[in-house]
C-alpha positions as CSV (number, residue, x, y, z in Angstrom):
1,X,0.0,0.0,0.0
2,X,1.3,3.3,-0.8
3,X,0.0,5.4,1.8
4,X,-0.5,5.1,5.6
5,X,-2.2,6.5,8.6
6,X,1.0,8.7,8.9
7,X,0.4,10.3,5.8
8,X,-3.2,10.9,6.1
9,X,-1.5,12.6,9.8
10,X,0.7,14.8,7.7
11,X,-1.9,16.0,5.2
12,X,-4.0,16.7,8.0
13,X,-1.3,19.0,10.1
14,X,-0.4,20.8,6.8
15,X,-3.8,21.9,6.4
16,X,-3.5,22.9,9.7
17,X,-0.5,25.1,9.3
18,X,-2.3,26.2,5.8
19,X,-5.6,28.1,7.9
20,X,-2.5,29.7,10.3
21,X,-0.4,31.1,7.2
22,X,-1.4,34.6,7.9
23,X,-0.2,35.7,4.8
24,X,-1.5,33.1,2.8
25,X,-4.6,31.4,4.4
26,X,-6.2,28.2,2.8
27,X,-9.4,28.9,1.8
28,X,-12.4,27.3,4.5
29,X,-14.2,25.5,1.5
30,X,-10.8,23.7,0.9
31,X,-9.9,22.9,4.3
32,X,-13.4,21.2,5.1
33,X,-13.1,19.1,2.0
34,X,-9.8,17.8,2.9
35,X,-11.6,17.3,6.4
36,X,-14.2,15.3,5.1
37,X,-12.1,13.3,2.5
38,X,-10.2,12.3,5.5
39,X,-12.9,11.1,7.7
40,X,-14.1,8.7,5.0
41,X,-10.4,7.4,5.0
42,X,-10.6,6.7,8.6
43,X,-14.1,5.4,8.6
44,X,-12.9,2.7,6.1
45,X,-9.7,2.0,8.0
46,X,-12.4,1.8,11.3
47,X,-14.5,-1.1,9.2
48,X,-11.0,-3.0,8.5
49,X,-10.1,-3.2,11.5
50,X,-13.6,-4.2,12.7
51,X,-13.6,-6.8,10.0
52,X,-10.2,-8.4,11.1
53,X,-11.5,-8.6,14.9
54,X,-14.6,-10.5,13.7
55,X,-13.1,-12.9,11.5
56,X,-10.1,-13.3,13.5
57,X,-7.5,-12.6,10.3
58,X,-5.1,-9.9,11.3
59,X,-4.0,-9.2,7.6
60,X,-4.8,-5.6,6.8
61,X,-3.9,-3.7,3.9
62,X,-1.3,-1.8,5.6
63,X,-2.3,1.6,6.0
64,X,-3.0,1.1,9.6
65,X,0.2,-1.0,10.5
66,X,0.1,-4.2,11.7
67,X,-0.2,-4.4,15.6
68,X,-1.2,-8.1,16.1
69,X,0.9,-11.2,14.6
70,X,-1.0,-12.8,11.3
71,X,-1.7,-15.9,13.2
72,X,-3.0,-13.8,16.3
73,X,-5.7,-16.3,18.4
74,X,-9.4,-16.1,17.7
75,X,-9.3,-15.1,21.2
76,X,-7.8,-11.6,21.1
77,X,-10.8,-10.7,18.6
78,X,-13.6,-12.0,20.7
79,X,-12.2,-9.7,24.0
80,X,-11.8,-7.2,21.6
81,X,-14.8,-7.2,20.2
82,X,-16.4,-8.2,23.7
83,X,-15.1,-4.8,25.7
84,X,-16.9,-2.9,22.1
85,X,-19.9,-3.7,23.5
86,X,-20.7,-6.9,20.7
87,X,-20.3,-4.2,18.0
């Protein structure tokens, strides 16, 4: 995978520094759409990692990197998924 939750971090601070540029701000519209395009990134990264709790496979597509071994026991989905609530 080419990009990773550290980019989507580093887009996200220089939008940040872009509205503080007093000299040159980034327009609102602009900053809001970068906002928005990001939160869909997360929200699919969220459902990944949802989906590897419930069927127990640890292989992501690497833009969250991998925190659990590939052959991680069923076991640490089920409390994961258990102290979600059963979500």
């Amino acid at each position: 995978m080419k990009n990773k939750i550290s980019d989507l971090r580093d887009h996200l601070f220089a939008v940040l520094e872009a509205l503080q540029d007093e000299e040159k701000p980034m327009d609102l519209e602009r900053a809001r759409t970068a906002a928005q395009v990001a939160q869909v990134i997360v929200n699919t990264a969220t459902a990944e990692t949802k989906h590897m709790q419930v069927t127990g496979r640890f292989e992501g597509t690497g833009f969250i990197p991998d925190a659990l071994p590939v052959e991680a026991p069923k076991s640490v989905a089920l409390r994961s998924i258990s102290r979600e609530g059963g979500r």
